[in-house]
C-alpha positions in Angstrom: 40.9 20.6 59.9 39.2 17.3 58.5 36.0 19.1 58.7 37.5 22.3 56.5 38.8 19.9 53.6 35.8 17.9 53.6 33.8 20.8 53.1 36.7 22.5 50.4 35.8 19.0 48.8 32.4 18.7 48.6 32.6 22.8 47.1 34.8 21.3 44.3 32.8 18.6 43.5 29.6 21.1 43.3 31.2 23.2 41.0 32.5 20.4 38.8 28.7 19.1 38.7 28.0 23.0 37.5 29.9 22.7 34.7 29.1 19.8 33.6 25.5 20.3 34.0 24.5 23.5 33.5 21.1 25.7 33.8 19.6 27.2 30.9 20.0 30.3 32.2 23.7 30.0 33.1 24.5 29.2 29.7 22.9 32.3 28.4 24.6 34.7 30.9 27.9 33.2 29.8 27.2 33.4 26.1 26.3 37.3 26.9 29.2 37.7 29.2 31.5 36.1 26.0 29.3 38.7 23.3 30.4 41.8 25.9 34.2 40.7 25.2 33.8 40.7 21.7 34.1 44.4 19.9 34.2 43.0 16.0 33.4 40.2 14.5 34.0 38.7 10.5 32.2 35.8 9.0 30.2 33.9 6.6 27.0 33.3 7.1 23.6 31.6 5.4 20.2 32.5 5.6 17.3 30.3 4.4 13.9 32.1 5.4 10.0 31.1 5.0 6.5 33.0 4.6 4.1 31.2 3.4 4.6 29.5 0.4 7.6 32.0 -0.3 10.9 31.1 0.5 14.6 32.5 0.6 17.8 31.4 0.8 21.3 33.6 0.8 24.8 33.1 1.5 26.4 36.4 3.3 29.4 37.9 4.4 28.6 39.8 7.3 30.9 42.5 9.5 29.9 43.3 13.0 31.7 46.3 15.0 30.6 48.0 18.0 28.6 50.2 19.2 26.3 48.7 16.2 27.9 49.1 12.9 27.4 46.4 10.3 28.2 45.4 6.6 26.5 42.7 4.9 27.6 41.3 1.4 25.2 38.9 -0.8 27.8 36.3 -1.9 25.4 33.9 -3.4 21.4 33.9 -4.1 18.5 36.9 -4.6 20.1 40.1 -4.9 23.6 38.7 -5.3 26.4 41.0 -4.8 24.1 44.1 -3.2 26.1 45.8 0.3 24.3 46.8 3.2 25.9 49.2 5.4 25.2 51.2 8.4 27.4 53.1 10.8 28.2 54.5 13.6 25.6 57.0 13.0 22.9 54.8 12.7 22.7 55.8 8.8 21.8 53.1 6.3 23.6 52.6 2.6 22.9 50.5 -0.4 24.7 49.2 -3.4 22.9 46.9 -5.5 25.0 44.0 -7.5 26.3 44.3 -10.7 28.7 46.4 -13.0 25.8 48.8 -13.5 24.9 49.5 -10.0 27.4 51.2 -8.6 25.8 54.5 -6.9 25.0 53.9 -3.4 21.9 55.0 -1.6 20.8 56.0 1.4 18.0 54.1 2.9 15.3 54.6 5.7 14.9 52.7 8.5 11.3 52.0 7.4 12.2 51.0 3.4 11.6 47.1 2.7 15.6 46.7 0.7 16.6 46.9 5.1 14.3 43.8 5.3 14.6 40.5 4.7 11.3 38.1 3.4 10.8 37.9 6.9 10.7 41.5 8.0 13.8 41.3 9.9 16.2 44.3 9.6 19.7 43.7 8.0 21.9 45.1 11.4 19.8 42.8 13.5 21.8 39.5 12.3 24.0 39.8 14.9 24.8 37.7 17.2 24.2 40.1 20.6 20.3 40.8 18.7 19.9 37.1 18.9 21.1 36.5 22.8 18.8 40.1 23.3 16.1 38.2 22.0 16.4 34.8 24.4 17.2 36.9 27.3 14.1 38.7 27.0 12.2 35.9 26.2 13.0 34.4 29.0 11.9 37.3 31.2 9.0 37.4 29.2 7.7 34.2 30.4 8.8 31.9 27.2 10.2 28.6 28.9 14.0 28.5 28.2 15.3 24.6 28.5 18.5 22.7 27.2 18.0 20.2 24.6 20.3 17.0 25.0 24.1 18.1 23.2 24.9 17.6 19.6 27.4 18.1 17.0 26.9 20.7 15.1 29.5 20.7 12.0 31.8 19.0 13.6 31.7 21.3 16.6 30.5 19.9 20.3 27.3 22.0 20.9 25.2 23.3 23.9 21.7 23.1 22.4 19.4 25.9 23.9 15.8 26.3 23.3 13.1 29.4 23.7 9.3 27.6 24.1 6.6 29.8 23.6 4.8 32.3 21.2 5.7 36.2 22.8 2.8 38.8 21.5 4.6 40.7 19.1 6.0 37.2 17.3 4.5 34.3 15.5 7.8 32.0 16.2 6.6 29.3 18.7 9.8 27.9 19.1 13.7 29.4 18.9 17.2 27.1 19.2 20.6 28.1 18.9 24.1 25.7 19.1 26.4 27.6 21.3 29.8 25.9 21.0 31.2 24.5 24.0 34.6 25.5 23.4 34.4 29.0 22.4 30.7 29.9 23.4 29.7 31.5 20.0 26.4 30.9 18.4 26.6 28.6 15.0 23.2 28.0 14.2 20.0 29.6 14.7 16.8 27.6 14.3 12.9 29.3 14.4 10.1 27.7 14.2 5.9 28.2 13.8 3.9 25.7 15.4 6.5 22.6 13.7 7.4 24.3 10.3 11.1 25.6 9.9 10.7 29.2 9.0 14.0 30.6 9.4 17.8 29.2 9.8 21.0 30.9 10.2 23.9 29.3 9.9 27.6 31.3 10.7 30.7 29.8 10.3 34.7 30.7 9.5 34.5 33.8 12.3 37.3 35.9 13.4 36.6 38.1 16.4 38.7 41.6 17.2 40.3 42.1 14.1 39.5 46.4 14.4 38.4 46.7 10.8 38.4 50.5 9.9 35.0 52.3 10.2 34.8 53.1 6.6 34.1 49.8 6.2 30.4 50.5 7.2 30.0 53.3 5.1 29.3 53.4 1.1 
């Protein structure tokens, strides 16, 4: 008996030691285990991007539903008040801003308006591309490590970091602030060689709202 609740001891203490000091790789799995829960997602987000000596910066409202529909709204900065859509169908729409554009067309996935300075398509802002992206990194052979814990906003953060330049990528270095409390990304941080050449930034999110599917379509 003394030997049975010594050992049920010693399993509770390991496990409180887990979750206080997690791997790298656990925190990943849960923040893709958390990301398979959610099926829609609303917020505001801002993008500052870098090439070269050109830079960009936007302010967004961005819609997420499953299996990979998105909307994505300039609120503030170049091309303020264009929509990019695409739905379930995997077809692509654009509005550009202002009270004389109000046709929508239908883009390729190859035209440059899906892009942003930094080549990255539209649809790929969310939240499961970017966890994608670390998990395959990691398989890849990029080291993944936990930076020591900050506050990010105000929020108590789980600082992750992907070291490493992959082939097909010029980053050398990728961190994201998962918050502890409810395991969603807030920031996204990429960098080449120690210049900041992308940041993403989300904030006021509500998850599983069902919006209607001709909300990704224009």
């Amino acid at each position: 008996m003394l030997k049975k609740l010594v050992f049920l001891l010693l399993l509770a203490f390991a496990s409180s030691a887990l979750a206080q000091n997690p791997t790298p790789e656990q925190v990943i799995n849960a923040l893709n285990a958390k990301w398979k829960d959610i099926q829609d997602y609303h917020c505001k987000m801002r993008s500052r991007n870098r090439l070269g000596d050109q830079k960009d910066e936007k302010r967004l409202d961005f819609w997420f539903k499953r299996p990979h529909q998105v909307r994505m709204e300039v609120l503030d900065g170049d091309k303020k008040g264009s929509v990019l859509t695409r739905d379930a169908n995997e077809k692509i729409r654009a509005r550009k801003g202002g009270i004389m554009s109000l046709v929508p067309v239908t883009l390729s996935e190859d035209d440059g308006r899906t892009r942003n300075l930094r080549g990255r398509k539209f649809y790929l802002a969310d939240w499961g591309s970017v966890i994608r992206e670390f998990i395959e990194g990691a398989r890849g052979g990029l080291k993944l490590s936990l930076l020591p814990d900050e506050t990010f906003n105000q929020v108590a953060c789980t600082v992750v970091q992907l070291d490493g330049k992959s082939p097909s990528s010029s980053i050398t270095r990728d961190v994201i602030w998962v918050d502890k409390s409810s395991n969603l990304i807030l920031c996204r941080k990429q960098y080449e060689g120690d210049i900041l050449v992308n940041e993403v930034v989300w904030w006021d999110i509500e998850l599983n709202k069902n919006p209607a599917d001709d909300l990704f379509t224009l």
